[in-house]
C-alpha positions as CSV (number, residue, x, y, z in Angstrom):
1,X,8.5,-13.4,9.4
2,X,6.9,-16.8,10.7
3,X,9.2,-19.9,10.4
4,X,6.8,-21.1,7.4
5,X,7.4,-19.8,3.5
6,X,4.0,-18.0,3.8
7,X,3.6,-14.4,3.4
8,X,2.1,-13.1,6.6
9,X,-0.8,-10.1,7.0
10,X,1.1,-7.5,8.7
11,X,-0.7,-5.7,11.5
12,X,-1.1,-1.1,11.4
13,X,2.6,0.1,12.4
14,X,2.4,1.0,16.4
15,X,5.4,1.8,17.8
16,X,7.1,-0.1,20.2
17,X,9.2,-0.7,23.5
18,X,10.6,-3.7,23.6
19,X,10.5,-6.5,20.7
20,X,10.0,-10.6,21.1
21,X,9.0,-12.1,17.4
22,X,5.6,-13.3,18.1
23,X,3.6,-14.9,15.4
24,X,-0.4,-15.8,15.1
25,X,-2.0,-18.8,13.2
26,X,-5.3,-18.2,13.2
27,X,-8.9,-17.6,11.3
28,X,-10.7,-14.3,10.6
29,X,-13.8,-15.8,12.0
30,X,-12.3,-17.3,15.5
31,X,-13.0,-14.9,18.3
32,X,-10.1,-15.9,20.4
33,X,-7.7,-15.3,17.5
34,X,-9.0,-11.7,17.0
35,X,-8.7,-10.7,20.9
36,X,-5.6,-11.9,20.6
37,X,-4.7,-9.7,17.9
38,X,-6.1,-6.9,19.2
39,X,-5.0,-6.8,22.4
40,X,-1.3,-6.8,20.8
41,X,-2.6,-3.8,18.7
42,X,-3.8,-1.9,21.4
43,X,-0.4,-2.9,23.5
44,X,1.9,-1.5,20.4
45,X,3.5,-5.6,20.2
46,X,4.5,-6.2,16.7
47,X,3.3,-10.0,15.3
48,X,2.8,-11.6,12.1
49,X,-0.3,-13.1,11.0
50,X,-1.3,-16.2,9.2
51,X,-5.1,-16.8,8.1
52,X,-5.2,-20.5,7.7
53,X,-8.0,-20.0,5.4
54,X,-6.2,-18.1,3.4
55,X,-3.0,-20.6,3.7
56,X,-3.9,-23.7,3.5
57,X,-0.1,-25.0,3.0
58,X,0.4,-24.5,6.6
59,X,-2.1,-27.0,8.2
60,X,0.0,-30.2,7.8
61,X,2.9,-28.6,9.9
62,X,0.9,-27.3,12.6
63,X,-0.8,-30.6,12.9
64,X,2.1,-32.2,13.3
65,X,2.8,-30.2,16.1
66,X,-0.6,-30.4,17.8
67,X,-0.6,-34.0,17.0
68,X,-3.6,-34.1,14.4
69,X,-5.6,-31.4,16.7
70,X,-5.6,-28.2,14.7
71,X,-7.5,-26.1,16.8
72,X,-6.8,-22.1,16.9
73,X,-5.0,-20.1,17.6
74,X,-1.5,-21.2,17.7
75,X,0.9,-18.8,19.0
76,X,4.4,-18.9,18.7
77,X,6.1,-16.5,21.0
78,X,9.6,-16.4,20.7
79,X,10.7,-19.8,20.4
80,X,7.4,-21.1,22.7
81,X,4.0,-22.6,20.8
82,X,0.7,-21.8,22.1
83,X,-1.6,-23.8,21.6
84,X,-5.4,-22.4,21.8
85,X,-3.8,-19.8,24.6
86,X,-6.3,-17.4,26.9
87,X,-5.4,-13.9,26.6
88,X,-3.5,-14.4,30.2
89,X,-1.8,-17.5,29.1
90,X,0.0,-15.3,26.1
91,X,0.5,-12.1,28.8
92,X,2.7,-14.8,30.9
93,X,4.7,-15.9,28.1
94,X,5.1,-12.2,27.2
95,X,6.1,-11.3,30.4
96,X,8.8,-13.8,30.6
97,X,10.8,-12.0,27.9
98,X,10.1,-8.9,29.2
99,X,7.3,-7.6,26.8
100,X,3.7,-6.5,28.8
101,X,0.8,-6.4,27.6
């Protein structure tokens, strides 16, 4: 569940070993968001999903937290907010609480 009242896209079931709530705010169309996604597919991580397109709502608060600079994706990884993270970038953070990917 993310930490906003929007109803996120839930990824194919993939088992896995060890969870860390990780959510995605992101765009269909934004290549960085998708490799993101996909390598947590491949990796069995479970994450929500938020297409910004598709909620609209959501923009104001995460520009309040990228101070007017909504650029994608934001990932929020147990606690931590990504802003427009590499792959590695969100493997380190993962990595810290124990989840590789």
């Amino acid at each position: 569940m993310t930490i906003w009242d929007v109803t996120p896209t839930r990824p194919r079931t993939v088992p896995r070993l060890r969870t860390v709530p990780v959510a995605i705010y992101g765009n269909r169309w934004c290549g960085i968001t998708q490799l993101i996604r996909r390598a947590l597919d491949r990796a069995g991580i479970g994450y929500d999903y938020v297409d910004l397109d598709e909620h609209p709502s959501v923009h104001s608060r995460l520009e309040a937290l990228t101070r007017g600079r909504l650029r994608t994706p934001i990932v929020h990884i147990d606690g931590e907010w990504l802003m427009e993270p590499s792959l590695r970038q969100v493997q380190a953070v993962l990595a810290r609480h124990g989840v590789r990917l």
